[in-house]
C-alpha positions as CSV (number, residue, x, y, z in Angstrom):
1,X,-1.0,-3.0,5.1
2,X,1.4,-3.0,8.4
3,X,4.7,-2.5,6.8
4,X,7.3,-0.6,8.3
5,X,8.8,0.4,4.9
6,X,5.9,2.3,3.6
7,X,6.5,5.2,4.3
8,X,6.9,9.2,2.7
9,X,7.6,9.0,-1.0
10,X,6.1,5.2,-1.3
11,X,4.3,4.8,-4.2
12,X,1.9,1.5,-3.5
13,X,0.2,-0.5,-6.4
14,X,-3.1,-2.0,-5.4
15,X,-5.1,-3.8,-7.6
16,X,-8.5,-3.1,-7.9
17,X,-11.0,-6.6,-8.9
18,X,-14.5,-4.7,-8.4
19,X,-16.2,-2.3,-10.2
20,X,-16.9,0.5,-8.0
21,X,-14.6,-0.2,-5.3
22,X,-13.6,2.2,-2.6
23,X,-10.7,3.5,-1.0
24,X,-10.3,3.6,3.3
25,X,-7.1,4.7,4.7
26,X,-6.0,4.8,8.7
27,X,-4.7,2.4,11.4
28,X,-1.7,4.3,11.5
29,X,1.1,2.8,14.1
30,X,3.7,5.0,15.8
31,X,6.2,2.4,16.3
32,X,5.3,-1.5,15.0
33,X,6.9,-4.1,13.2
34,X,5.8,-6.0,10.0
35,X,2.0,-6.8,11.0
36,X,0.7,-6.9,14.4
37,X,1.5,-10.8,14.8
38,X,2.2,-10.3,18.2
39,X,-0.3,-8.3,19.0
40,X,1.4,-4.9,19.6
41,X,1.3,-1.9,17.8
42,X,1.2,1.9,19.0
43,X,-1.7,3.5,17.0
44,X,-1.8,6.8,16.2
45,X,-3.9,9.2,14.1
46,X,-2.8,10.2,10.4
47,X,-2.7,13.4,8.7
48,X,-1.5,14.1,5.6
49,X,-1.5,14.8,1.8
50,X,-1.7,11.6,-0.3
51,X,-1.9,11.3,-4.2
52,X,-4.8,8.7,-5.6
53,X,-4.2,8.0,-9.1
54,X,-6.0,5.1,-10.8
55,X,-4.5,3.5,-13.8
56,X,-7.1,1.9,-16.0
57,X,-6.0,-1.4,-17.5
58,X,-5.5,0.4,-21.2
59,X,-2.8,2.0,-19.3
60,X,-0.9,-0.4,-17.8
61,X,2.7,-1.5,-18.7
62,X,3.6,-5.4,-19.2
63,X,4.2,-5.5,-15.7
64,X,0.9,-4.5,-14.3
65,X,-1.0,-6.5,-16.1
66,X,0.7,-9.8,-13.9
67,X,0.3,-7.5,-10.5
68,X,-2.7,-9.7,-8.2
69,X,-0.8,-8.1,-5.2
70,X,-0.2,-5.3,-3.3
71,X,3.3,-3.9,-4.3
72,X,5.5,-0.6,-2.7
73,X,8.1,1.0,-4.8
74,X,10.6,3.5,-3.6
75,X,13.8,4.9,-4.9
76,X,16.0,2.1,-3.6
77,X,13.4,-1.2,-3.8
78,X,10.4,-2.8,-4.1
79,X,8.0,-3.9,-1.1
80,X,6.0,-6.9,-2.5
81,X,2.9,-8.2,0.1
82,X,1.8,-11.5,0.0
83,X,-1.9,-12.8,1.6
């Protein structure tokens, strides 16, 4: 997702329709808007240290269950995507 509001203590929701799915990460932008809709975007390579955690469906709370979308939360708001 290109949005300039994920960023370093972000935790993203994504939910997961397919048994056995798999995770890629990269396309990291130095400087960029919300998408590439006009085309630019600096790219850059990406290190660092991310946490994967999977939350099975027994384990949701009353709000996951609704979530069909990707959805950011940090300490101030929440970043919800739309496709």
């Amino acid at each position: 997702l290109d949005n300039k509001r994920i960023g370093v203590g972000t935790t993203m929701y994504y939910p997961v329709e397919v048994a056995g799915a798999l995770l890629s990460m990269g396309d990291a932008h130095a400087a960029q808007g919300d998408s590439e809709l006009d085309g630019t975007g600096i790219e850059t390579s990406i290190n660092g240290r991310f946490k994967i955690t999977v939350i099975k469906a027994a384990d949701f709370n009353d709000w996951q269950m609704e979530l069909d979308f990707p959805l950011g939360e940090t300490e101030s708001e929440w970043i919800a995507h739309g496709f």
